[in-house]
C-alpha positions in Angstrom: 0.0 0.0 0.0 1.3 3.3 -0.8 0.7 6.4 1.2 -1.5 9.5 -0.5 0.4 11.9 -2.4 0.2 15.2 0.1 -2.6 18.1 -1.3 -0.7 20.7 -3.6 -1.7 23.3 -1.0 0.7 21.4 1.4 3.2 20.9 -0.7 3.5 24.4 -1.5 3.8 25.5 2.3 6.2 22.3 2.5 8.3 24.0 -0.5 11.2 25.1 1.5 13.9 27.7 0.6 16.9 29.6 1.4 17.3 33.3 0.9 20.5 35.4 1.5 20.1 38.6 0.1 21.1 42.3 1.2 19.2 45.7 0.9 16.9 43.7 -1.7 13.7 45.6 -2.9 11.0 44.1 -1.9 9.0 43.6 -5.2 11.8 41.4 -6.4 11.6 39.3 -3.5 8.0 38.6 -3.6 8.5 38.2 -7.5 10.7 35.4 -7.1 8.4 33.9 -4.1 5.5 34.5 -6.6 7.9 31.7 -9.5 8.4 29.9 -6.4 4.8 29.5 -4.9 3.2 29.6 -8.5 0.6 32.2 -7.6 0.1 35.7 -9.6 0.8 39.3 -7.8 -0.2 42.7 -8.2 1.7 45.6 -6.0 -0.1 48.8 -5.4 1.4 52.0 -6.9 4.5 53.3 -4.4 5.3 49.8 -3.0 9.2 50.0 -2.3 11.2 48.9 0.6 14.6 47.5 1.0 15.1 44.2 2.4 17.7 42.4 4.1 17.3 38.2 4.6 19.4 35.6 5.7 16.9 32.1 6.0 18.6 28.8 5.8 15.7 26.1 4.7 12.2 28.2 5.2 9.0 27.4 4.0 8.1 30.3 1.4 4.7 31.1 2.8 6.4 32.0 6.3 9.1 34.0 3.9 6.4 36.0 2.2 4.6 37.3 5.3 7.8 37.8 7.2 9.1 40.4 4.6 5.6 41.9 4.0 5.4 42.4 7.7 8.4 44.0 8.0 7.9 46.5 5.7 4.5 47.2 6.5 2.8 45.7 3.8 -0.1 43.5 3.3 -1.9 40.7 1.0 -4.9 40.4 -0.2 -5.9 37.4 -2.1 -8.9 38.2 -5.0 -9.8 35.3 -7.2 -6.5 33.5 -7.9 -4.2 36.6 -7.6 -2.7 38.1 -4.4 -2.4 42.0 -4.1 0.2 43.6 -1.8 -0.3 47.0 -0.4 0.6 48.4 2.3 -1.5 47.4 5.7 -3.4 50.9 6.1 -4.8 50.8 3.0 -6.3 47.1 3.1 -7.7 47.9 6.9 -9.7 50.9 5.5 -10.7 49.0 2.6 -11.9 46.0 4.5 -13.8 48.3 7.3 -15.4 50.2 3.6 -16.5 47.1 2.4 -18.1 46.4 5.6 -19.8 49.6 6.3 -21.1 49.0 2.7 -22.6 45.5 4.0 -24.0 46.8 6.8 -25.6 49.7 4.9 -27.2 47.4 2.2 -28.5 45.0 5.2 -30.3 47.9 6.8 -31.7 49.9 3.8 -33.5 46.6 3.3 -38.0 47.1 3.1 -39.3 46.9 7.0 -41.7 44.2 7.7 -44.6 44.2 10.2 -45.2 42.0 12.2 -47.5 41.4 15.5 -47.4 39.4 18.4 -50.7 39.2 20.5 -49.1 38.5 24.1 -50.6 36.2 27.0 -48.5 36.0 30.0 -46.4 39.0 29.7 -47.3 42.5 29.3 -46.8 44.2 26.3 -46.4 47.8 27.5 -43.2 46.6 29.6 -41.3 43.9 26.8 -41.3 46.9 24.1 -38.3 48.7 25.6 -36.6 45.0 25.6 -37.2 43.8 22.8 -36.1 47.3 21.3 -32.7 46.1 22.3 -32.8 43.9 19.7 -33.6 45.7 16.6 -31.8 47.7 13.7 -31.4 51.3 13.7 -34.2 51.2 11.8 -36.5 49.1 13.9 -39.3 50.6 15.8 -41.7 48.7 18.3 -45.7 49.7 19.2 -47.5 47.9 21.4 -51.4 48.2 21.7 -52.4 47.8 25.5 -56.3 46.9 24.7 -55.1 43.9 22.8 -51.6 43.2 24.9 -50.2 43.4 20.9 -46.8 43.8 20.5 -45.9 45.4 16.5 -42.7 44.7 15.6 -41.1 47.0 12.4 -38.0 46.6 11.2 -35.5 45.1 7.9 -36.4 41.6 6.9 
């Protein structure tokens, strides 16, 4: 019986190399991690820094985010191809991309709906339940009925 040929994702992180180079620009050396690792890059306009390595037998992947890290920089993987920019820039564009999720979830259409209460009243579970609503939520209660009308995104 022969053993299972590792997953090319782990034999990628299990490609080791060594790497002595001195006041080397960082571009290059993701270029030539880029041959190594078979994966496509992109560097944002203005990407430069110099780097310094001396690794004896390193797995590539640890290479690649050592030198990114030390110069401040960043990856971003999009469909096959990874994009290196420095970390600022990808934090506000991650926290943009949420604030544009969160803004599509709420501008949703409200729905209605009503809850006719038996053993609680509804007058004093609206300010609860209120916790638990968007922004754009809003909760009624009618005290003839003990009705609780709940508005808010579906």
């Amino acid at each position: 019986m022969t053993p299972a040929a590792p997953s090319p994702a782990k034999a990628a992180e299990e490609t080791r190399i060594s790497l002595d180079v001195k006041d080397a620009d960082i571009v290059d050396v993701v270029r030539l991690l880029a041959e190594i690792g078979n994966f496509q890059v992109v560097f944002d306009p203005g990407v430069s820094c110099k780097l310094t390595l001396k690794l004896n037998q390193v797995p590539w992947p640890s290479v690649l985010n050592v030198g990114l890290k030390v110069c401040g920089l960043g990856q971003d993987s999009e469909g096959g191809i990874v994009r290196v920019a420095p970390v600022a820039r990808l934090t506000a564009e991650h926290a943009a991309e949420r604030r544009l999720e969160e803004e599509k979830a709420l501008s949703g259409p409200l729905k209605t709906t009503t809850y006719r209460l038996s053993y609680a009243r509804a007058q004093e579970l609206a300010p609860l339940v209120k916790k638990f609503l968007s922004p754009r939520g809003e909760v009624y209660f009618d005290q003839r009925t003990n009705t609780l009308i709940i508005r808010d995104v579906e």
